[in-house]
LONUNU-977397 format. One record per atom (N, C-alpha, C): residue number from 1; x, y, z; atom name. Coordinates in Angstrom, 3 decimals, padded with zeros to 6 digits. Example, Ala and Ser with C-alpha at 12.3 -4.5 7.8 and 13.67 -1.06 7.14 Angstrom:
BEGIN
+-----+----------+----------+----------+------+
! pos !       px !       py !       pz ! site !
+-----+----------+----------+----------+------+
!   1 !  013.190 ! -005.690 !  007.800 !    N !
!   1 !  012.300 ! -004.500 !  007.800 !   CA !
!   1 !  013.200 ! -003.300 !  007.800 !    C !
!   2 !  012.850 ! -002.250 !  007.080 !    N !
!   2 !  013.670 ! -001.060 !  007.140 !   CA !
!   2 !  012.900 !  000.030 !  007.870 !    C !
+-----+----------+----------+----------+------+
***
This chain:
BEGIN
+-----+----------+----------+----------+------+
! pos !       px !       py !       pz ! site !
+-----+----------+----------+----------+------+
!   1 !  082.205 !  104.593 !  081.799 !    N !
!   1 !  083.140 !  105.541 !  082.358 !   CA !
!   1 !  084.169 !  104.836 !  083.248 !    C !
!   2 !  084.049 !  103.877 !  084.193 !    N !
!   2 !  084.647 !  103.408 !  084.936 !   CA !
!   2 !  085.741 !  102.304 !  084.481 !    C !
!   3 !  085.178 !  102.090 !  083.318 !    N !
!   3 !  085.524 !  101.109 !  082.587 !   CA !
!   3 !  087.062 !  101.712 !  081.679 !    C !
!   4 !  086.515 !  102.678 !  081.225 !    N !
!   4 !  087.594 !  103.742 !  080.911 !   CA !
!   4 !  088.998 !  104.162 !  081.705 !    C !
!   5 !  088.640 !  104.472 !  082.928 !    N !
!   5 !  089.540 !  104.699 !  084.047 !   CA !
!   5 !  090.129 !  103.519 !  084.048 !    C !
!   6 !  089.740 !  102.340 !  084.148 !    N !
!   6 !  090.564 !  101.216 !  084.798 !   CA !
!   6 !  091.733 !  100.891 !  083.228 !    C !
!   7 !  091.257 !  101.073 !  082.010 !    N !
!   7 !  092.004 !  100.718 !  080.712 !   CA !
!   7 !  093.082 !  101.982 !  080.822 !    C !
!   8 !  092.786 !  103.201 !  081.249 !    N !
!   8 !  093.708 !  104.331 !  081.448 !   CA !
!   8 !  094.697 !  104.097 !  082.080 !    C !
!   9 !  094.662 !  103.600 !  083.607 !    N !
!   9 !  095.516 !  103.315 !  084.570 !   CA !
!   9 !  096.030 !  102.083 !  084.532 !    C !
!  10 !  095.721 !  101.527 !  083.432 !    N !
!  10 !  096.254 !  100.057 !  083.058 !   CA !
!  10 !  097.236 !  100.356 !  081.959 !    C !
!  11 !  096.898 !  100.972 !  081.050 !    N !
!  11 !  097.432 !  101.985 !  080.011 !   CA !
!  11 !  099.079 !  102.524 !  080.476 !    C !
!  12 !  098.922 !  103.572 !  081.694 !    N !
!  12 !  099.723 !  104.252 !  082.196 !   CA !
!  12 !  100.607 !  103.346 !  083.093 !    C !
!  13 !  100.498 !  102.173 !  083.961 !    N !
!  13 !  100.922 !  101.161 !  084.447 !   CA !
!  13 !  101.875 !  100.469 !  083.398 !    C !
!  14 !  101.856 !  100.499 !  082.448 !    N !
!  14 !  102.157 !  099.598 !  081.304 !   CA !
!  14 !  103.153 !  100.409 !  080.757 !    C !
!  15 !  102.863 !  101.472 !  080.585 !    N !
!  15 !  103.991 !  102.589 !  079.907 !   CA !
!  15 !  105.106 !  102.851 !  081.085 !    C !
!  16 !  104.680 !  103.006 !  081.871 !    N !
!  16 !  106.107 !  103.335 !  083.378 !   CA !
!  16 !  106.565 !  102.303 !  083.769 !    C !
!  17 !  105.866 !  100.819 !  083.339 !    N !
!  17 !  107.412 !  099.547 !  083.591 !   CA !
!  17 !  107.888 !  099.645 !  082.251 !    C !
!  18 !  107.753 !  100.124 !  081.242 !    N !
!  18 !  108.054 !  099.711 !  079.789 !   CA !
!  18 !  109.389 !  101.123 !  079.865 !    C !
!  19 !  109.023 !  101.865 !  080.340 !    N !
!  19 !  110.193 !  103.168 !  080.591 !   CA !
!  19 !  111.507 !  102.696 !  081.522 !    C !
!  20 !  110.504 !  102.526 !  082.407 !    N !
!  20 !  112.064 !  101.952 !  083.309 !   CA !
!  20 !  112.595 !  101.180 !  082.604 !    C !
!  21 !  111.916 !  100.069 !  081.887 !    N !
!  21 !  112.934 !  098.499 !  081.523 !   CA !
!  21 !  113.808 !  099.154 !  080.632 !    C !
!  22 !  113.451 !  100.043 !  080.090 !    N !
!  22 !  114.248 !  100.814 !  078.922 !   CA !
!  22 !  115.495 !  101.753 !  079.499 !    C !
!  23 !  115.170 !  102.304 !  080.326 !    N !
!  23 !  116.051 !  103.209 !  081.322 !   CA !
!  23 !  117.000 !  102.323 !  081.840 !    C !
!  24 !  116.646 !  101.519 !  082.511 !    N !
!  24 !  117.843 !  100.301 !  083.009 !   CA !
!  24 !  118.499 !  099.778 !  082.013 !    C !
!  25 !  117.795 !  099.264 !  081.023 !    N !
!  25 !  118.716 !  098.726 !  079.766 !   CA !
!  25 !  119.509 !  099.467 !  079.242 !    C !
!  26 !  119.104 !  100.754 !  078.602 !    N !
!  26 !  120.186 !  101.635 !  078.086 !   CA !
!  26 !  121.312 !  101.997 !  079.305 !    C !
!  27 !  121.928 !  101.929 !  080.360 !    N !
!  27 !  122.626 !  102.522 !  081.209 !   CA !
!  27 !  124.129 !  102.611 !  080.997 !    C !
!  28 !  124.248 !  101.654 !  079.986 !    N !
!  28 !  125.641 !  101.385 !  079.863 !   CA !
!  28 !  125.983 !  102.583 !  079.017 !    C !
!  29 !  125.005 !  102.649 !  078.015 !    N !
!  29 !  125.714 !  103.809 !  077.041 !   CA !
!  29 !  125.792 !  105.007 !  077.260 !    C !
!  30 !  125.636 !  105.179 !  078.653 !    N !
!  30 !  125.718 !  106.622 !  079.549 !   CA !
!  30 !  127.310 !  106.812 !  080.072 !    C !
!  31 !  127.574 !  105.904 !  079.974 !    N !
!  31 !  129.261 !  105.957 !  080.686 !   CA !
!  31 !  129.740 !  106.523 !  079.662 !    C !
!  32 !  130.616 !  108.171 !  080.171 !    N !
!  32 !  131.608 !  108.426 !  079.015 !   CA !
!  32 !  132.525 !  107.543 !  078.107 !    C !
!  33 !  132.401 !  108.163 !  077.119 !    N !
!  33 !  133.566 !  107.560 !  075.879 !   CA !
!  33 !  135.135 !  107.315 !  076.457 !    C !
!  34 !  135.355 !  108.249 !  077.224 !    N !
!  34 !  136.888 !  108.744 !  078.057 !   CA !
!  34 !  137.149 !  107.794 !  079.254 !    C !
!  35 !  135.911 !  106.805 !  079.366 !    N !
!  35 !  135.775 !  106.055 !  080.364 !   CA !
!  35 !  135.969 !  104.148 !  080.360 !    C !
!  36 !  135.690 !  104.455 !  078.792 !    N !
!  36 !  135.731 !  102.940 !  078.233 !   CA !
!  36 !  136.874 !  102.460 !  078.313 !    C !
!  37 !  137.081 !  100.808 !  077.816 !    N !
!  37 !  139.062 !  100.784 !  077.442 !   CA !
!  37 !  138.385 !  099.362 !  076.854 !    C !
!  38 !  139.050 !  099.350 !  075.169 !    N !
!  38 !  138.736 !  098.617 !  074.092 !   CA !
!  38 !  139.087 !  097.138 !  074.579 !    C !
!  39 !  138.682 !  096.320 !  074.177 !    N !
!  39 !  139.512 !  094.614 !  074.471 !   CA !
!  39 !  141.108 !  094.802 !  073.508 !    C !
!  40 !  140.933 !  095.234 !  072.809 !    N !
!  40 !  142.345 !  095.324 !  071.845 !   CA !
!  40 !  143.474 !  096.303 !  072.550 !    C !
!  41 !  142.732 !  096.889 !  073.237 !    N !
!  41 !  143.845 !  097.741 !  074.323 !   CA !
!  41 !  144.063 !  096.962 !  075.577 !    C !
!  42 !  142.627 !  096.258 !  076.308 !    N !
!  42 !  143.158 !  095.810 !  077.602 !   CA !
!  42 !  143.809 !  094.564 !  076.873 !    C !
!  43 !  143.869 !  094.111 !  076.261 !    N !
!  43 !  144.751 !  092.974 !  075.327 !   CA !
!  43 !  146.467 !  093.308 !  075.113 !    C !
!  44 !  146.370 !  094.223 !  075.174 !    N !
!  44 !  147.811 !  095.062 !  075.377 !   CA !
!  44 !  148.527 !  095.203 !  076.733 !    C !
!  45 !  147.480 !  095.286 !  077.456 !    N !
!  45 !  147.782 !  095.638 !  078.859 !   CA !
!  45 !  147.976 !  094.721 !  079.602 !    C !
!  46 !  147.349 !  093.522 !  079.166 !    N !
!  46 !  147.620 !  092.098 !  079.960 !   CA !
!  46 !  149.207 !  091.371 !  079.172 !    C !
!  47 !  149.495 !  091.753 !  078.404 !    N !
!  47 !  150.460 !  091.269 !  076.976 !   CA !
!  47 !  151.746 !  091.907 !  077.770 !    C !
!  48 !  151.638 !  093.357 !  078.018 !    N !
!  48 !  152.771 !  094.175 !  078.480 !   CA !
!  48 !  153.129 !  093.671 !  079.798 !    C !
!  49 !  152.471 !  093.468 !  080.784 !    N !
!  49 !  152.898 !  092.178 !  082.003 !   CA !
!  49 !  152.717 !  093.962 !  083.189 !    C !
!  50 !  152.993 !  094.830 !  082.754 !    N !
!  50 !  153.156 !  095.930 !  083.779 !   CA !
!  50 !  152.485 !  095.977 !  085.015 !    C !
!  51 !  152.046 !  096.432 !  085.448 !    N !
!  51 !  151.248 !  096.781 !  086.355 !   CA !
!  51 !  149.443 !  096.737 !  085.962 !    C !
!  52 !  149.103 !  095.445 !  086.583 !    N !
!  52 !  148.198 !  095.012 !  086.102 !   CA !
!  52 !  146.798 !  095.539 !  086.855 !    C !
!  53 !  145.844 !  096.263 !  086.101 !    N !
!  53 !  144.353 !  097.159 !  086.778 !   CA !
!  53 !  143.945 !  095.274 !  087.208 !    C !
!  54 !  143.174 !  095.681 !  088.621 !    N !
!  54 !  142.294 !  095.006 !  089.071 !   CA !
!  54 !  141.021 !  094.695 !  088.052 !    C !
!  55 !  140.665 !  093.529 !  087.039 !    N !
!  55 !  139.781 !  093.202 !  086.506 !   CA !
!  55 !  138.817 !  092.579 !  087.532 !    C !
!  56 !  137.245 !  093.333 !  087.452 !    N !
!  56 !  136.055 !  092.313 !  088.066 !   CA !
!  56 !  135.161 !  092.378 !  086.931 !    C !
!  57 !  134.636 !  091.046 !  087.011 !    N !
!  57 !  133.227 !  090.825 !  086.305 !   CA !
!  57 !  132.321 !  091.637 !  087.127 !    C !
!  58 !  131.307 !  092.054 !  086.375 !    N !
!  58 !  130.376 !  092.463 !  087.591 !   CA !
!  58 !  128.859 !  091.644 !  086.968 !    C !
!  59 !  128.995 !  090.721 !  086.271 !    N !
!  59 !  127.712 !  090.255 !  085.329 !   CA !
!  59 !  127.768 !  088.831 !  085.931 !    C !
!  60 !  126.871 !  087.814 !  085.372 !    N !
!  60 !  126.244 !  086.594 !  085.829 !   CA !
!  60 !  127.401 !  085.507 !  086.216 !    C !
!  61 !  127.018 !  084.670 !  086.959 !    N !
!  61 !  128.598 !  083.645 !  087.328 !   CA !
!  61 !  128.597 !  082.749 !  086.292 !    C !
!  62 !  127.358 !  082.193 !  085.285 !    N !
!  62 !  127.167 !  081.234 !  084.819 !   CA !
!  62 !  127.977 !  081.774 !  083.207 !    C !
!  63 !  128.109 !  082.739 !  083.237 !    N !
!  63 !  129.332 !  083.553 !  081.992 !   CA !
!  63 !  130.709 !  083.417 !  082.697 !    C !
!  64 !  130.832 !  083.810 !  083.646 !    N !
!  64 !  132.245 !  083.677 !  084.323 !   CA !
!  64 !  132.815 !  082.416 !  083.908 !    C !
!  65 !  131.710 !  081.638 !  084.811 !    N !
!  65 !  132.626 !  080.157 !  084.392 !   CA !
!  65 !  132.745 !  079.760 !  082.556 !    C !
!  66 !  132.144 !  080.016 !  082.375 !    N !
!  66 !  132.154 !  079.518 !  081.085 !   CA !
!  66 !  133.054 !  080.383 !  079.760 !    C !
!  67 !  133.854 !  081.838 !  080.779 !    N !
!  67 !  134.619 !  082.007 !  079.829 !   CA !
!  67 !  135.064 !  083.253 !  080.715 !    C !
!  68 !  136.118 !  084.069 !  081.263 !    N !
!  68 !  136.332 !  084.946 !  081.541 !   CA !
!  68 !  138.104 !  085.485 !  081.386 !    C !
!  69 !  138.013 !  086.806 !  082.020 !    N !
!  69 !  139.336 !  086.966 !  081.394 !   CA !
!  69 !  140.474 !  086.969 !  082.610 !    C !
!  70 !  141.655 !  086.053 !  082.041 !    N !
!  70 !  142.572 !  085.801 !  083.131 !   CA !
!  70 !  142.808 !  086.492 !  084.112 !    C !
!  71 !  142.984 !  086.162 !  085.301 !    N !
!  71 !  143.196 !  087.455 !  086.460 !   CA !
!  71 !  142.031 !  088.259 !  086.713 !    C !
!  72 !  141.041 !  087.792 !  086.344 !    N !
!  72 !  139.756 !  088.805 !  086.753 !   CA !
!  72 !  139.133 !  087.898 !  088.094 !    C !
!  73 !  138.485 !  089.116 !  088.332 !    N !
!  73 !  137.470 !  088.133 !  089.721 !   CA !
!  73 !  136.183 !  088.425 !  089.395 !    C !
!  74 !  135.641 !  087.458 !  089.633 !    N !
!  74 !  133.436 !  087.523 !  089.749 !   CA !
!  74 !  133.376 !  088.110 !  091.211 !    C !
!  75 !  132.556 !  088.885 !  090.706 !    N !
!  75 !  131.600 !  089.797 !  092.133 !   CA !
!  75 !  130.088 !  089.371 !  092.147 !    C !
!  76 !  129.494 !  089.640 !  090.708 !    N !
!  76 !  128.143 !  088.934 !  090.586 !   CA !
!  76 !  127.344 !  090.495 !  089.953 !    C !
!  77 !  126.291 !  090.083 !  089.147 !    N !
!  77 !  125.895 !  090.688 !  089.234 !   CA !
!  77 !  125.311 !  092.447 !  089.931 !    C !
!  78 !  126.043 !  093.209 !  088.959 !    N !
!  78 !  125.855 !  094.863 !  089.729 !   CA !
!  78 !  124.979 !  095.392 !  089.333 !    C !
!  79 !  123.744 !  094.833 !  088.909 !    N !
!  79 !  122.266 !  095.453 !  088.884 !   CA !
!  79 !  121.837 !  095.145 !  089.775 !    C !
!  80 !  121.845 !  094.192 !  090.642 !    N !
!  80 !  121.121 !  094.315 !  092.134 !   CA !
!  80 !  122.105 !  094.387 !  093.443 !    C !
!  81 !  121.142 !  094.513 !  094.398 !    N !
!  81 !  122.187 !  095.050 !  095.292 !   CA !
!  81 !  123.332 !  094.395 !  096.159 !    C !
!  82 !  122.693 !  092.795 !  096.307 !    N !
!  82 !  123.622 !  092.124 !  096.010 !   CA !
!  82 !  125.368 !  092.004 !  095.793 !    C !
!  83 !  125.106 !  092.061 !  094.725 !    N !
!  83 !  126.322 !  092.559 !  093.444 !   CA !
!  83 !  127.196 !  093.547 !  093.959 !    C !
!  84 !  126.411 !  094.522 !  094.118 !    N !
!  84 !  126.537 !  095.810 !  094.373 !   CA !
!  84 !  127.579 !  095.994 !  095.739 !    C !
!  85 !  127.485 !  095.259 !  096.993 !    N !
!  85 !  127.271 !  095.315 !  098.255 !   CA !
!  85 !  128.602 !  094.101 !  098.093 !    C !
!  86 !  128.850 !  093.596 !  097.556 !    N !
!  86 !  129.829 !  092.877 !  097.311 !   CA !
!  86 !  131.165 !  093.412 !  096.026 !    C !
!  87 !  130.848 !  093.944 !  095.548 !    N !
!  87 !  131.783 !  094.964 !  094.951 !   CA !
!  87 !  132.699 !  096.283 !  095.959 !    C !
!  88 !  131.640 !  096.523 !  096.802 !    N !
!  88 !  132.201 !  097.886 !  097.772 !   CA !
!  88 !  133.229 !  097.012 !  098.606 !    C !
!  89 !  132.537 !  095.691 !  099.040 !    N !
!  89 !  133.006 !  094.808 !  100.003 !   CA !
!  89 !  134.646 !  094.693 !  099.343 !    C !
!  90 !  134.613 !  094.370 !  098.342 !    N !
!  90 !  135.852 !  094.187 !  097.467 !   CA !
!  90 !  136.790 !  094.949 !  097.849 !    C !
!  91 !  136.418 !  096.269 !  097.336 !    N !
!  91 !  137.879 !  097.527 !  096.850 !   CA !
!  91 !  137.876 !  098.124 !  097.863 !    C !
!  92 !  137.202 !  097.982 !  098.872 !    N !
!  92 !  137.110 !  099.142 !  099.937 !   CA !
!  92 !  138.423 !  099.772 !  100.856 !    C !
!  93 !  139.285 !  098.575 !  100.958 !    N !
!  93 !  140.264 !  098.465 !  101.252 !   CA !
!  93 !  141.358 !  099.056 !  100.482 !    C !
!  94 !  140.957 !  099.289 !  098.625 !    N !
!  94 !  142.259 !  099.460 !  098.045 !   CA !
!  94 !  142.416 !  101.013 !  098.176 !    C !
!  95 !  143.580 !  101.373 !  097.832 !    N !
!  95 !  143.886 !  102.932 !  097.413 !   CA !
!  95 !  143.202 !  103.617 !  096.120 !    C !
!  96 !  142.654 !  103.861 !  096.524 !    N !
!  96 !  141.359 !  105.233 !  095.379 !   CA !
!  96 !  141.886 !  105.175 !  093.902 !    C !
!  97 !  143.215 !  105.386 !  093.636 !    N !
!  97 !  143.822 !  105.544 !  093.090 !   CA !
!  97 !  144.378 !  104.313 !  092.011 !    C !
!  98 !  143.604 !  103.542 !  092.780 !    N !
!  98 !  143.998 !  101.829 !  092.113 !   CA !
!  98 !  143.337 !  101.646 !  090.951 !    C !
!  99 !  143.989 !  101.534 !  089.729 !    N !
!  99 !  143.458 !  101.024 !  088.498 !   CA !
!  99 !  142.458 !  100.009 !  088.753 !    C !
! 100 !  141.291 !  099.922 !  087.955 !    N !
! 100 !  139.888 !  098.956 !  088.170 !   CA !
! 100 !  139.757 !  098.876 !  086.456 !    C !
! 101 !  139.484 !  097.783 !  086.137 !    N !
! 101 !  138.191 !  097.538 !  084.824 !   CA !
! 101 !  137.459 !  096.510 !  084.931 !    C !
! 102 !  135.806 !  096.883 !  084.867 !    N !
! 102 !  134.891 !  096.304 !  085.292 !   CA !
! 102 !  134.433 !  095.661 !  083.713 !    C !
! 103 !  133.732 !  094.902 !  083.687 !    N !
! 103 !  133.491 !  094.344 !  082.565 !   CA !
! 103 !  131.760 !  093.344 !  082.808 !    C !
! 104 !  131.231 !  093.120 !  081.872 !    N !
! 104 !  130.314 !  091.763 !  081.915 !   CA !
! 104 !  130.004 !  091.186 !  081.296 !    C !
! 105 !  129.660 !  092.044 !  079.796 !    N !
! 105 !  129.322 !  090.845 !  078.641 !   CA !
! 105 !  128.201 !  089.814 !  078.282 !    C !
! 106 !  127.154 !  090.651 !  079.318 !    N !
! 106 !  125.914 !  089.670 !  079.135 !   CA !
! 106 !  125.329 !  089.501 !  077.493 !    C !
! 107 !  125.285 !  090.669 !  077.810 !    N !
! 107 !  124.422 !  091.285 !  075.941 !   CA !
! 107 !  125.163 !  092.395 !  075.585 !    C !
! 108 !  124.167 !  092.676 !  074.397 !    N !
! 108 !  124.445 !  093.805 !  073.803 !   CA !
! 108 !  124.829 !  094.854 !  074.641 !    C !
! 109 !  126.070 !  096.078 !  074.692 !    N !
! 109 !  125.939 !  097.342 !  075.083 !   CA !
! 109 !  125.208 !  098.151 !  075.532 !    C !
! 110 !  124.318 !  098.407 !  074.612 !    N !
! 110 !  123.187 !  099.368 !  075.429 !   CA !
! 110 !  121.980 !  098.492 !  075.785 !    C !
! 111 !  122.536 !  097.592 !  076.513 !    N !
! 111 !  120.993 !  096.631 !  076.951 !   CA !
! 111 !  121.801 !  096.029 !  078.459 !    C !
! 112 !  123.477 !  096.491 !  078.741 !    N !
! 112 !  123.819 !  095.526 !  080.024 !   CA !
! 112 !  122.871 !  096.036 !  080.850 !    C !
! 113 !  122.707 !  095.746 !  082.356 !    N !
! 113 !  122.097 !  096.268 !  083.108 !   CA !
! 113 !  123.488 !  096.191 !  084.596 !    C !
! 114 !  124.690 !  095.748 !  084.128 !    N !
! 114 !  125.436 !  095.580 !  084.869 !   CA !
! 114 !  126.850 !  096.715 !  085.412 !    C !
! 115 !  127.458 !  097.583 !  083.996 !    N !
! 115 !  128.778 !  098.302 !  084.200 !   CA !
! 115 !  127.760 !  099.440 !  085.151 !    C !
! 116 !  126.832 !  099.610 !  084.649 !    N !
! 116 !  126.522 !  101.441 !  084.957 !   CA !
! 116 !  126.378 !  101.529 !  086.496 !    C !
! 117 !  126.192 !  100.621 !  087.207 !    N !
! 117 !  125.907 !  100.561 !  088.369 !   CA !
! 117 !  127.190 !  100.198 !  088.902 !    C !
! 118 !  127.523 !  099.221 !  088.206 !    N !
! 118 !  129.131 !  099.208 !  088.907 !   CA !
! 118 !  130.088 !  100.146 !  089.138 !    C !
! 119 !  129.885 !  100.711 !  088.217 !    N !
! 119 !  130.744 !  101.991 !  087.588 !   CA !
! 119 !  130.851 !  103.280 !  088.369 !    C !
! 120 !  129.265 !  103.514 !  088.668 !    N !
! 120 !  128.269 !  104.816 !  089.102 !   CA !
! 120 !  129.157 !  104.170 !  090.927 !    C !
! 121 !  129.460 !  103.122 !  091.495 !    N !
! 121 !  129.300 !  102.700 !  092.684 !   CA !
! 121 !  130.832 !  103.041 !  093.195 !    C !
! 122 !  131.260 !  102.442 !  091.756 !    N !
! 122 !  132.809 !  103.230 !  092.455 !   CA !
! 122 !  133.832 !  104.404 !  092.596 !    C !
! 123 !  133.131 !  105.018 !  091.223 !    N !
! 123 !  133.090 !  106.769 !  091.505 !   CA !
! 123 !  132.234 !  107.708 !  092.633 !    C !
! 124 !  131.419 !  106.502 !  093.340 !    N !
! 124 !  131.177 !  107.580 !  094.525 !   CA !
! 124 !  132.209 !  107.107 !  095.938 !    C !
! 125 !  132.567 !  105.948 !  095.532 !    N !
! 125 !  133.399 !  105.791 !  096.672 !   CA !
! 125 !  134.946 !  106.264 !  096.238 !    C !
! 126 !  135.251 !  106.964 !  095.664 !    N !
! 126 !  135.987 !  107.839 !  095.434 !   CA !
! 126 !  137.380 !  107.199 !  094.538 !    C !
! 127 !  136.898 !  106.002 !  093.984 !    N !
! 127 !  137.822 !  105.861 !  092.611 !   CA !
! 127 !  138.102 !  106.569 !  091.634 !    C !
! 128 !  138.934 !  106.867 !  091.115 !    N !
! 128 !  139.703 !  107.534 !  089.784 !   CA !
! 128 !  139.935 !  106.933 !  088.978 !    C !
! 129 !  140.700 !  106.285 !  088.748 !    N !
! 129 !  140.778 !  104.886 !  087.734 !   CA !
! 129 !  140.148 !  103.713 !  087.268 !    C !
! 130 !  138.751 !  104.194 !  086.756 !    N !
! 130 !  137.861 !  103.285 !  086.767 !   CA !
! 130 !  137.881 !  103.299 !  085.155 !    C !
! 131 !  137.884 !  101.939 !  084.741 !    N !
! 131 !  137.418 !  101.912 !  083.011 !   CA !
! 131 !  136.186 !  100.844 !  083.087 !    C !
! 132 !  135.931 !  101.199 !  082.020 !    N !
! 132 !  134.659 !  099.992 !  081.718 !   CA !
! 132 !  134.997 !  099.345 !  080.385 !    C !
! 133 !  135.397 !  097.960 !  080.247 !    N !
! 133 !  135.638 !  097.223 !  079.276 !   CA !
! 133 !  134.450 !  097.182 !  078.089 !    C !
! 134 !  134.369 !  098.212 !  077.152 !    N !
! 134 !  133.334 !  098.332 !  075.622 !   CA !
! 134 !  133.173 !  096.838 !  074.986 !    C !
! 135 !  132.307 !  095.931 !  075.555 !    N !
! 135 !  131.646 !  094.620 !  074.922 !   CA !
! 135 !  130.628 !  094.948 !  074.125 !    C !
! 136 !  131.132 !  095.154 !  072.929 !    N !
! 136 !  129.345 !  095.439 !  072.271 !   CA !
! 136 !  128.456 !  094.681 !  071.752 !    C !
! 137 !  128.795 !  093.380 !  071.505 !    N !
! 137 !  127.829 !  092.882 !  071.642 !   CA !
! 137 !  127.867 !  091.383 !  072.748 !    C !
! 138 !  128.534 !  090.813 !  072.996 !    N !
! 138 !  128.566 !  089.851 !  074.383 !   CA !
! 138 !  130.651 !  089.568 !  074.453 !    C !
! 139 !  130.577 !  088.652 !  075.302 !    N !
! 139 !  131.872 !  088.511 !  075.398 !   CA !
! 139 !  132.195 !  087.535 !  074.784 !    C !
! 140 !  131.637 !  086.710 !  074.960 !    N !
! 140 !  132.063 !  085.133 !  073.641 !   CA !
! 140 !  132.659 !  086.032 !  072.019 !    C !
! 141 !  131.562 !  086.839 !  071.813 !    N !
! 141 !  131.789 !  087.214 !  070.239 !   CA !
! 141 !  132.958 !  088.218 !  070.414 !    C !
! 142 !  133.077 !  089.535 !  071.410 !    N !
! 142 !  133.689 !  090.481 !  071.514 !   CA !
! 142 !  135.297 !  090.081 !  071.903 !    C !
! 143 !  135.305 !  089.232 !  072.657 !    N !
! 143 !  136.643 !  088.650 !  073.499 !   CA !
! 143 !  137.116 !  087.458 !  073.246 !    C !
! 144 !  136.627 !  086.177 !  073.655 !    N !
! 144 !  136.414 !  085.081 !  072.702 !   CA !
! 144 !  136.577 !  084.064 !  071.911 !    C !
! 145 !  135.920 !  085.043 !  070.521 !    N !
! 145 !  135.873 !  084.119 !  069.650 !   CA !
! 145 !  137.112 !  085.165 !  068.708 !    C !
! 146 !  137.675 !  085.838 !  069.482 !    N !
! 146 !  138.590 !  087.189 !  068.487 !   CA !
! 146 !  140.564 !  086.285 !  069.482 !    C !
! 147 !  140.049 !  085.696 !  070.361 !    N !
! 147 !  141.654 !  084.533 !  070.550 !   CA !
! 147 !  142.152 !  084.809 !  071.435 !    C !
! 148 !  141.283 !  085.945 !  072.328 !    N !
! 148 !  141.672 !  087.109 !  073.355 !   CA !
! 148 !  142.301 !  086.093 !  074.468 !    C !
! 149 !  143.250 !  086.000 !  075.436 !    N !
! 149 !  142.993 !  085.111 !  076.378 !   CA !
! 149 !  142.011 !  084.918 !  077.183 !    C !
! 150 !  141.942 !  083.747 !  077.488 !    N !
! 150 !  140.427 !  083.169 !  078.252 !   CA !
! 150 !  140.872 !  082.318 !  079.411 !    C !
! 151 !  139.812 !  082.801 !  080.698 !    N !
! 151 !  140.007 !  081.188 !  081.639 !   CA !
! 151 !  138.650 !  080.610 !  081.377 !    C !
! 152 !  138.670 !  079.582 !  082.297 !    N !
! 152 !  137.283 !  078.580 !  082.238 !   CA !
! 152 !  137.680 !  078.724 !  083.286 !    C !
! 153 !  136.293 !  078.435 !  083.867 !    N !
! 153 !  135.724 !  077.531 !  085.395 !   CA !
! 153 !  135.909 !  078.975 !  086.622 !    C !
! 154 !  135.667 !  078.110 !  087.768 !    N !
! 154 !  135.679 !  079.473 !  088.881 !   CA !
! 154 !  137.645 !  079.893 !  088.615 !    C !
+-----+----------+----------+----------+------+
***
């Protein structure tokens, strides 16, 4: 009997980190459709010279350096708080109203663990103009290796 209980609650232990990891992973594909903005569009937008949205990475530095998109800035990681706490640090200052696209490009889409939090962080601090750059499957392949402009290094 006891023996039972402990395989149960080992059982149930096992299923509620296996939920969350799943819950965190999918987060990205929770951001509205109306919310995204394609690389072939922000490719347009950097091309047109206009009035240029504030680009941040919000994903790993060791991607930044190794490939990011001109005029963007690294914040770091926005799955932890970290990240997070350094992103507010960022815009806090700008006007609400200020064009943003956040981006990261670790992995696959519905596996970042990075826009949704970024995203979720600056619609409560009362941004409007927030897009999230649609990488579906990393940025090398999505941005890249497609001729998009690129920097290297910090």
């Amino acid at each position: 009997m006891k023996l039972n209980s402990v395989i149960m609650h080992t059982l149930a232990g096992t299923i509620f980190v296996a939920a969350s990891i799943l819950a965190v992973a999918g987060q990205a594909a929770s951001i509205p459709t109306s919310e995204l903005i394609n690389p072939e569009d922000l490719v347009k937008t950097i091309h047109a010279g206009k009035a240029m949205p504030l680009m941040l990475q919000v994903g790993s530095h060791v991607l930044y350096a190794q490939a990011h998109i001109p005029g963007s800035e690294y914040i770091g990681p926005a799955s932890n708080d970290a990240g997070l706490q350094q992103l507010r640090k960022r815009v806090e200052s700008l006007p609400r109203g200020k064009s943003i696209v956040l981006y990261c490009g670790c992995c696959p889409w519905n596996h970042c663990p990075n826009v949704q939090p970024a995203f979720e962080a600056l619609r409560g601090m009362g941004f409007t103009k927030v897009k999230v750059l649609y990488i579906a499957d990393n940025f090398g392949t999505n941005w890249v290796d497609k001729g998009y402009p690129t920097a290297r290094g910090e």
